[in-house]
MIPA-291516 format. One record per residue: residue in one letter; x, y, z of N, C-alpha, C in turn. Coordinates in steps of 0.05 Angstrom, whole numbers, padded with zeros to 5 digits, always signed. Layout:
<pts>
AXYZXYZXYZ;...
</pts>
This chain:
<pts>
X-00204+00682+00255-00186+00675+00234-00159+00667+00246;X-00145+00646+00227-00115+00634+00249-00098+00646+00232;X-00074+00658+00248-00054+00672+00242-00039+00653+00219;X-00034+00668+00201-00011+00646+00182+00002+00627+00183;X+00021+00619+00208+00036+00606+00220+00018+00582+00226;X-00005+00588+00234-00009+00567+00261-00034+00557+00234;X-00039+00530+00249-00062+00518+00241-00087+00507+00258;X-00107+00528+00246-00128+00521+00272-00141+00489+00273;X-00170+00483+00292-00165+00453+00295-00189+00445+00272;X-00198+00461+00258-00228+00461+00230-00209+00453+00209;X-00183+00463+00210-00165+00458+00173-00159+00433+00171;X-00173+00427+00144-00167+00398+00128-00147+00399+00128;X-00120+00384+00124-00093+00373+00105-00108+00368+00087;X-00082+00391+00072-00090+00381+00039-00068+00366+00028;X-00071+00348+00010-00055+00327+00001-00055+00339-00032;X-00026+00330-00038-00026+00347-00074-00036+00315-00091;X-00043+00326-00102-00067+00297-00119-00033+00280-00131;X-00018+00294-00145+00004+00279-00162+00029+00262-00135;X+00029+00274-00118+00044+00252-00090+00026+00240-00081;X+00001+00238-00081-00024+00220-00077-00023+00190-00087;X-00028+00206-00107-00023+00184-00133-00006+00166-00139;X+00027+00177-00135+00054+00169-00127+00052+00142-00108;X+00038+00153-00083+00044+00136-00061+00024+00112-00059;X-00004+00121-00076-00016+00091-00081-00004+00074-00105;X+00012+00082-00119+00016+00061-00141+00046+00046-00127;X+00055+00068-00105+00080+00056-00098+00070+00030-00070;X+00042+00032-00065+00029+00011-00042+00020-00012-00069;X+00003-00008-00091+00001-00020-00109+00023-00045-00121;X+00044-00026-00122+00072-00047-00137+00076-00060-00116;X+00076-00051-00091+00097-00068-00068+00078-00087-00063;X+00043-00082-00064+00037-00105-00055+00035-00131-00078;X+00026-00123-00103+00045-00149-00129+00062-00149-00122;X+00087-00143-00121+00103-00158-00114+00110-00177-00091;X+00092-00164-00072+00099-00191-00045+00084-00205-00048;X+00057-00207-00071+00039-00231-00078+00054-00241-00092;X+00067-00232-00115+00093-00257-00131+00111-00273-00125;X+00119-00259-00096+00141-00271-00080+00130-00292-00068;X+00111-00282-00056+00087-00301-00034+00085-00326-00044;X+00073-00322-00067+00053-00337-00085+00081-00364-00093;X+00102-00350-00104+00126-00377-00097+00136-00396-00081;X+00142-00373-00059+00142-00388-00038+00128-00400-00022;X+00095-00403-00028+00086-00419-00021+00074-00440-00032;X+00081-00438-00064+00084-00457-00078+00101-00486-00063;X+00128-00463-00064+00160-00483-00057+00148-00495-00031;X+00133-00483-00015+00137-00501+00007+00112-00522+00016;X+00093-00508-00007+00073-00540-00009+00040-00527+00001;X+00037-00506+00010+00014-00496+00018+00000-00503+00006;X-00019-00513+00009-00044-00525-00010-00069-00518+00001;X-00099-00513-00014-00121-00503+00002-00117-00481+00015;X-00127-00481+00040-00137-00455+00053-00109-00444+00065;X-00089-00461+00075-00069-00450+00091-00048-00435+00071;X-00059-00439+00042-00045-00424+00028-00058-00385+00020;X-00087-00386+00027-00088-00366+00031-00098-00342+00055;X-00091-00371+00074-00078-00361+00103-00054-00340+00093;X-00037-00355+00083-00014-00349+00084-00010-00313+00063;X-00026-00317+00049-00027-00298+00027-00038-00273+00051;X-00056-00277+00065-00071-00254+00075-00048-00246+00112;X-00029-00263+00112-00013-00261+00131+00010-00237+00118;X+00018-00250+00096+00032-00230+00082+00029-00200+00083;X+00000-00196+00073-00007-00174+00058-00013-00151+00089;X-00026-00172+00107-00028-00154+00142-00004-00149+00151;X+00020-00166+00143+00057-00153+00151+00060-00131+00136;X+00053-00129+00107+00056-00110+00088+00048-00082+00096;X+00017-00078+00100+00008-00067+00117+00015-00057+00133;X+00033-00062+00167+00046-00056+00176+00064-00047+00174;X+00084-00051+00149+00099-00043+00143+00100-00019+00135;X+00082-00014+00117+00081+00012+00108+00066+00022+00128;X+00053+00027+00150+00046+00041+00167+00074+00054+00178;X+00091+00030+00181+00118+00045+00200+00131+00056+00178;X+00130+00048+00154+00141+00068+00139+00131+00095+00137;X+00108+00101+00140+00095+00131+00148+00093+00143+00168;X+00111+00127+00188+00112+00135+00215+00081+00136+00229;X+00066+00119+00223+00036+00116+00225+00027+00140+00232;X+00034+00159+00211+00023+00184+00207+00005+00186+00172;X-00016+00170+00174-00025+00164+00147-00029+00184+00137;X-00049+00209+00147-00066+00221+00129-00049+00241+00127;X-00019+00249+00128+00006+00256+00118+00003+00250+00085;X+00004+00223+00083+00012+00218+00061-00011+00201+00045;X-00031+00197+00057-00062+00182+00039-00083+00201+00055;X-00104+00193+00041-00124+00213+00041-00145+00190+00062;X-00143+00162+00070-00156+00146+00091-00132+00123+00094;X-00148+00114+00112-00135+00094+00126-00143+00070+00114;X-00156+00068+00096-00161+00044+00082-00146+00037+00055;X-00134+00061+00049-00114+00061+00030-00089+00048+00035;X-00083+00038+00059-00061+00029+00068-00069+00002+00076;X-00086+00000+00088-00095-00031+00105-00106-00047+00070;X-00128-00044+00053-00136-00055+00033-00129-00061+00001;X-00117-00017-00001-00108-00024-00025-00091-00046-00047;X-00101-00064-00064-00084-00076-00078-00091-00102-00056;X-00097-00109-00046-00105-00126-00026-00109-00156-00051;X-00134-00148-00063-00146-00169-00078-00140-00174-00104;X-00133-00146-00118-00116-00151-00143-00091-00169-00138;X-00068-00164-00111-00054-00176-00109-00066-00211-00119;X-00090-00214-00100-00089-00245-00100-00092-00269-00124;X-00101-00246-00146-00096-00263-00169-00071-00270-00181;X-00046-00253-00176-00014-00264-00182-00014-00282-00161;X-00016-00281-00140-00007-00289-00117-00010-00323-00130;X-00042-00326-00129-00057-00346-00141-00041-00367-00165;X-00030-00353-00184-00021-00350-00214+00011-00371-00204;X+00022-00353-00180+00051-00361-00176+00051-00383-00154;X+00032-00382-00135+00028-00410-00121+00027-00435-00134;X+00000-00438-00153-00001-00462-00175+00018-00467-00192;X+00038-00450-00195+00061-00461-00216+00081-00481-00211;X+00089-00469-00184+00106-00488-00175+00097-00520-00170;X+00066-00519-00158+00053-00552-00159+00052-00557-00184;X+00056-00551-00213+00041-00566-00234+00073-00577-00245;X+00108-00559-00230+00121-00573-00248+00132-00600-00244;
</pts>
């Protein structure tokens, strides 16, 4: 049995379900939003076809990174896998993304 203090090398991290939750809807918003941003700016600058969602999936792998260094790429701190960070919101993103690219070509 491990003394109070210490944590032996069998113990899960436990994560509280409600900062769980917190921190995927806060990877959720950030990544809509850098698809809305995206999705403009590569409207504005003309991306058309595939290099526009080049561009969308370049985004979302900076994003990614980002929030890794924002967790001090100490994930399972603060998510319960590693795919919560690299995927989440990934593809929901791409339909704003989508939405805000075409606008700027149609005006």
């Amino acid at each position: 049995m491990a003394a109070a203090g210490s944590v032996s090398s069998d113990d899960v991290p436990i994560l509280q379900t409600e900062n769980l939750t917190s921190n995927v809807k806060s990877i959720y918003y950030s990544r809509t939003f850098l698809s809305i941003i995206g999705g403009v700016v590569a409207g504005i600058w003309g991306f058309t076809g595939l290099m526009g969602f080049v561009f969308y999936f370049l985004i979302m792998m900076v994003s990614s990174i980002g929030l890794l260094a924002k967790s001090k790429f100490s994930v399972q701190t603060y998510f319960d896998s590693w795919s919560r960070v690299l995927i989440e919101g990934v593809f929901g993103g791409l339909m704003s993304f989508v939405l805000f690219w075409s606008y700027p070509l149609m005006i």
